[in-house]
N, C-alpha and C positions, 0 to 999 in steps of 0.2 A: 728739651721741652718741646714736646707738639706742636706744630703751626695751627692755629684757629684759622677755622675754613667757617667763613661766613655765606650762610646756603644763596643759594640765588633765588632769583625773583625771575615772573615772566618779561616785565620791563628790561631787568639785566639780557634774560637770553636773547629778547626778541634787537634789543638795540647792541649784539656784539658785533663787529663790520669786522669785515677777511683784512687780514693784514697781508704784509707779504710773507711771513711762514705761517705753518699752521701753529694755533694757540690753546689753552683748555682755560674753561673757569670750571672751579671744584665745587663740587655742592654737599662734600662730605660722603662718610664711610665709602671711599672709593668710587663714588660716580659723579662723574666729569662731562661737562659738555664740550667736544672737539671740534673747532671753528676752524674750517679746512680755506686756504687762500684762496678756494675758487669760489667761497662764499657759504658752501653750505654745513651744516650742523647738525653731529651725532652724536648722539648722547652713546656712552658707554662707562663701564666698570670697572675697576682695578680688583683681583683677590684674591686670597691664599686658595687653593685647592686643597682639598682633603690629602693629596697626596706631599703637601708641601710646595708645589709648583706654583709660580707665579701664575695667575691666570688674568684674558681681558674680554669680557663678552662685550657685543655690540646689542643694543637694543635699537635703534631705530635713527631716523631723522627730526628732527628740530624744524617746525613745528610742527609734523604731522603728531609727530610723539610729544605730547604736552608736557611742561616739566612737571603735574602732579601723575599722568603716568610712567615717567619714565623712574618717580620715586617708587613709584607702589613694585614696578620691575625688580628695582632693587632691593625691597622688602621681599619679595619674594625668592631672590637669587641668595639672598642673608637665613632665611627660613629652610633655603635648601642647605646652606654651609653648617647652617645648625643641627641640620638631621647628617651630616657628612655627607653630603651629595654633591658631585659636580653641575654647576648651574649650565655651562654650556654641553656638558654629557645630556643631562636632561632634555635642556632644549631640542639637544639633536635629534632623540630618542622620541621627542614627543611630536616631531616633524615626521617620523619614521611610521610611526600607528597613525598620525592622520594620514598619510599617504595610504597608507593600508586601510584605513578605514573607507577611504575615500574608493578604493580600487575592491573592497571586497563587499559587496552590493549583495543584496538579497537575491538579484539577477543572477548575480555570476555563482554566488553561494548554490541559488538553485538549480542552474545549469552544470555544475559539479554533483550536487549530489543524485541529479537524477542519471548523469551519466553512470556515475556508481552503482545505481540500485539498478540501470538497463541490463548489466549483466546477466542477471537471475532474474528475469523477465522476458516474457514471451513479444515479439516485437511490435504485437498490436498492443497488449497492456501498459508495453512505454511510451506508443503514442498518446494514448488516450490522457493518461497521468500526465505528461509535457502539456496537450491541449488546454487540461483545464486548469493546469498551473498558467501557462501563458493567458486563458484566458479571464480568469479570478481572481489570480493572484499577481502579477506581475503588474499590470495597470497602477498600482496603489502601492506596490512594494519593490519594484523593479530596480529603481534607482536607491532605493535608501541604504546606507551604510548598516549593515546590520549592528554594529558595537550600539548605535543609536535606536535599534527598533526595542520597541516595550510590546509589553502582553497588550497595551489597548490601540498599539498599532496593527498587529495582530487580528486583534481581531476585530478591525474596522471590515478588511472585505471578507470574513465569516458573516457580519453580520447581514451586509449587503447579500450576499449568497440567501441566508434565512428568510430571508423579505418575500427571497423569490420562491419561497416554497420548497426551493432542492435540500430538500433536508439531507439526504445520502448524499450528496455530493458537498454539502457544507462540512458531515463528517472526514470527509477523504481527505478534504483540503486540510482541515485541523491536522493529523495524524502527515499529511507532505510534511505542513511547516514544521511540526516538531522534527523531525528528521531532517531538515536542512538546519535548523537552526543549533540540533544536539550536533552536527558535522559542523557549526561553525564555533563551538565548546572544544570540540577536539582538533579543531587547526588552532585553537589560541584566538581566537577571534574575539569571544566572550567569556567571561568567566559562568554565565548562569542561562540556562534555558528559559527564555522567557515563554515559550509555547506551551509549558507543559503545563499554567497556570487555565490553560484554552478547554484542558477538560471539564466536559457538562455547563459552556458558554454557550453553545446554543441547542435548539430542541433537537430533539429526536425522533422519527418517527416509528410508532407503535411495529414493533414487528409482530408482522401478520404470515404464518405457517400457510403452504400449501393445501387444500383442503383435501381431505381423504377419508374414503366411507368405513364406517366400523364394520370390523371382520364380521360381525353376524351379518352383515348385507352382501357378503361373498359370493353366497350362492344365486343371488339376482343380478350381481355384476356378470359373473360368468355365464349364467343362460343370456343375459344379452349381448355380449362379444358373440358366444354362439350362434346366438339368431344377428346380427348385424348383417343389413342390407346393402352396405356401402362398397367401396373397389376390398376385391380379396385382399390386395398385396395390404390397405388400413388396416384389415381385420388381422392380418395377420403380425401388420407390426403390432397393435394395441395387445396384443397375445402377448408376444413375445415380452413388450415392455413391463408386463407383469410380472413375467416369470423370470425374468432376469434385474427388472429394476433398478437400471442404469439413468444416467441421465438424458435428457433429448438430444442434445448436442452429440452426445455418445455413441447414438443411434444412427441420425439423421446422416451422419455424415460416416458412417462405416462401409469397407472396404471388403471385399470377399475375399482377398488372403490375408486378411487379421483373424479368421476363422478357421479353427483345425479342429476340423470333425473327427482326426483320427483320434485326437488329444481330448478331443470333447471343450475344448479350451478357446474361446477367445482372446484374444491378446490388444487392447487398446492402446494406442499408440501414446504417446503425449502431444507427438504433434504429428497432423497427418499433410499432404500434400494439397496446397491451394488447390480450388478449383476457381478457375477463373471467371469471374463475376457471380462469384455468389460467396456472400460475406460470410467471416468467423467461419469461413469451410475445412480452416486450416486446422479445427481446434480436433484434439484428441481429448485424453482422459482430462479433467479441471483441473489434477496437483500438477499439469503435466510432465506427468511422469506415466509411464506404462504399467496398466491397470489390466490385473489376469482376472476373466472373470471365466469361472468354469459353468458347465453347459449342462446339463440335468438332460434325461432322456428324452421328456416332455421340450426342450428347448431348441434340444435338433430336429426331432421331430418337424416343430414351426419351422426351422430353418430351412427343411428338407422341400418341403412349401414355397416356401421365400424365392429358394434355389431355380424351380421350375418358373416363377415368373422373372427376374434379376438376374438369375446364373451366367449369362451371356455377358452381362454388364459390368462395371468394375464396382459402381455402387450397390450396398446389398438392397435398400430403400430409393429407388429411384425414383423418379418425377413422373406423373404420366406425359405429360407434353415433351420430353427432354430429357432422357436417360442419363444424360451425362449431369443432369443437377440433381440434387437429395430432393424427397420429398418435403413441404411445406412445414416449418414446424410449429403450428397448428393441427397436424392432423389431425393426430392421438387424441388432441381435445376436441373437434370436430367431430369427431366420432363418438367421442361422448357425450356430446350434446345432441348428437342424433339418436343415443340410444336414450334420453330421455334424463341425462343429470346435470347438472348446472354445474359449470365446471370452474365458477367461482367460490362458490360454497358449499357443492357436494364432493367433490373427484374430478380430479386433472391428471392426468401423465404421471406429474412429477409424484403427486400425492400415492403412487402404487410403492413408491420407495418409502414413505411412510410406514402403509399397510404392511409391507413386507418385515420393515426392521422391529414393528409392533407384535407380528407372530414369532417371528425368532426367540427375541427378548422374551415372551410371556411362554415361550415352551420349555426353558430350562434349560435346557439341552446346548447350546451353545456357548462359546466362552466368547466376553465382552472383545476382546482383542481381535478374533475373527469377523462375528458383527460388522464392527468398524472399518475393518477390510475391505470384506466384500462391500461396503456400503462406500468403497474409497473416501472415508472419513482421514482427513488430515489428522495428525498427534500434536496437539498446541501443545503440550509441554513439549520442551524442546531437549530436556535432558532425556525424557523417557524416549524422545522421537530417535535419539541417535542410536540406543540399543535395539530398537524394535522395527527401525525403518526397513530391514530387507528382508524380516518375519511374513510371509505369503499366508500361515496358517493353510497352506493350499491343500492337503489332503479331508483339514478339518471343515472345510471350503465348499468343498465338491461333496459332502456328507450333506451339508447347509441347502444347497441349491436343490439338491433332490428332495432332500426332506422337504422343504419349501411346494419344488410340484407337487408333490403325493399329498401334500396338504390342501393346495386348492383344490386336485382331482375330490379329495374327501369332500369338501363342502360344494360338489355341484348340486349333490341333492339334497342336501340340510345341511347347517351348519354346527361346525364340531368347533370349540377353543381350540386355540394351539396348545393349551395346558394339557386335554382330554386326549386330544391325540397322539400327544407325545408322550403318554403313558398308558397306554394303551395296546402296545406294541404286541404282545402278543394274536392282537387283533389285526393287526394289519400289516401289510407286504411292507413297510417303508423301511426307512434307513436308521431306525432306533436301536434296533439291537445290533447292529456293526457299531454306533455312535458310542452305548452300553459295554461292550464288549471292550 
């Protein structure tokens, strides 16, 4: 017959005195208080293991550990033998993810994964990204154990960010945390992304397109390049930026041997060589990746121009104070605002890439695939990107760019659609019936 274990009381434990060996009073289903001769007192458990093996977990000291929590211990370690769990496996295991938890910080989370994404980044985009993590995000989230962070810790400093107006930069930061937080889903850290709750949590700002004149105002844009009063080498960049319709940065910071006249071919680098003290000098093409932009006859022509004042120089657009630095970029819009257009709401620079991809599109004549090309348009789908990423379309390319000059040439003195002209061809010298053919 079973011995009756009469539970204990706090009076019992608190008045048990150290003998000379050590002693236990039982307080049932195996948990005992062990009254050590040096005076002090631990509570612990006797119990079968799943595996059959005896087992004895320690819970704590007497009285830090009260005797109604060292009961509820044992409910607990009885609720684990119920589901067949080891109570001291557990414990160990659950010592093991708080260590882990404690050691894998939104900090250190994020300093992993932006090491990761610096690979495929240019080394000024991985500064900038670390900057405004360090400075946004980390303050608020630095130290916290990610297993512990929710979506509205998240986006406490989103919100903070919003307050201050940087609406683009409170997006950037939304789209970090998801990414560090999905890399801590796939080390086992969490089971659930709590960031990806973050989409459409704060505003947006209205995107606003570059402004660019409608083709039937063509032929006034080009009589006023023409009559431009300003330094030759502006006039002749603003030329050129039309008829080739790259980006500023594209321009600004170009080389004289990325130009092969024999080829008719410019070749944009992705990344071109610092010039020292003068920022973002480094940047080449924007995927950067090397961007072929072919030359129309009208483009060397400018270039031919360009040549006689630059050709000396390494930069094709040089500085007038300082040859060795690209010119301001500002110009091209400078110039437009000299020749009378408000280069917020009429036409800017960028706005001739517009114009340009508007005449193409509306002449038929092109295939979308090309377009995008030449316009160094990235492929967001990424399954279509990997069959099509090293399609140049360059023959159909260099068709594009000329038809494009013989198109502006047509509208210096009235304006013609790109629809009209591009079918038309028996009317005119251009590249239609090769395109046809």
């Amino acid at each position: 017959m079973a011995r009756t274990v009469t539970p204990l009381s706090d009076p019992k434990c608190e008045a048990a005195k150290p003998r000379d060996k050590d002693y236990t009073l039982f307080d049932g289903q195996g948990l005992f208080l062990l009254v050590k001769k040096n005076g002090s007192k631990i509570w612990r458990m006797k119990f079968k293991r799943p595996d059959g093996r005896e087992g004895l977990a320690t819970f704590g000291n007497y009285p830090a550990l009260t005797l109604k929590a060292a009961r509820e211990r044992r409910a607990e370690a009885l609720e684990l033998l119920a589901h067949g769990k080891d109570p001291i496996e557990s414990a160990r295991q659950g010592k093991v993810e708080a260590a882990n938890a404690r050691a894998n910080t939104f900090g250190v989370l994020a300093k992993d994964w932006h090491e990761a994404c610096s690979k495929k980044w240019s080394p000024g985009h991985a500064a900038t990204v670390w900057r405004r993590i360090e400075t946004y995000l980390l303050p608020a989230l630095g130290q916290r154990p990610v297993a512990g962070l929710k979506t509205r810790d998240l986006l406490a400093p989103l919100k903070a960010v919003e307050k201050r107006e940087v609406l683009d930069t409170a997006g950037r930061l939304r789209q970090y945390m998801t990414g560090i937080m999905r890399m801590a889903v796939q080390h086992g850290h969490i089971d659930t992304n709590p960031a990806v709750d973050l989409q459409g949590a704060t505003a947006t700002r209205k995107t606003v397109h570059r402004p660019a004149l409608a083709l039937d105002r063509l032929p006034e844009l080009l009589q006023r390049i023409d009559s431009d009063t300003g330094r030759p080498l502006t006039r002749l960049a603003t030329q050129l930026t039309l008829l080739v319709f790259i980006r500023s940065s594209e321009l600004r910071f170009a080389r004289w041997p990325e130009i092969d006249t024999g080829r008719s071919m410019w070749e944009i680098p992705g990344e071109r060589q610092q010039i020292e003290g003068v920022k973002n000098s480094h940047r080449g093409s924007k995927m950067s990746t090397p961007h072929l932009v072919p030359l129309s006859r009208q483009s060397l022509a400018t270039l031919e121009q360009v040549r006689q004042l630059t050709g000396r120089f390494d930069l094709v657009f040089a500085g007038d104070s300082n040859h060795w630095k690209p010119m301001s970029e500002n110009t091209v819009n400078k110039a437009l605002r000299r020749m009378g257009y408000d280069t917020k709401t009429e036409v800017c620079g960028h706005g001739f890439r517009a114009m340009a991809c508007s005449a193409l599109v509306e002449s038929g004549l092109w295939s979308k695939d090309a377009v995008e090309r030449q316009m160094s348009h990235q492929e967001r789908n990424s399954v279509r990107a990997a069959y099509i990423h090293k399609a140049e379309y360059i023959e159909e390319r260099r068709l594009m760019v000329q038809w494009w000059a013989d198109y502006l040439d047509a509208n210096r003195e009235k304006h013609v659609t790109p629809y009209d002209y591009a079918h038309r061809a028996e009317q005119n010298a251009n590249v239609v019936p090769i395109k046809r053919a």
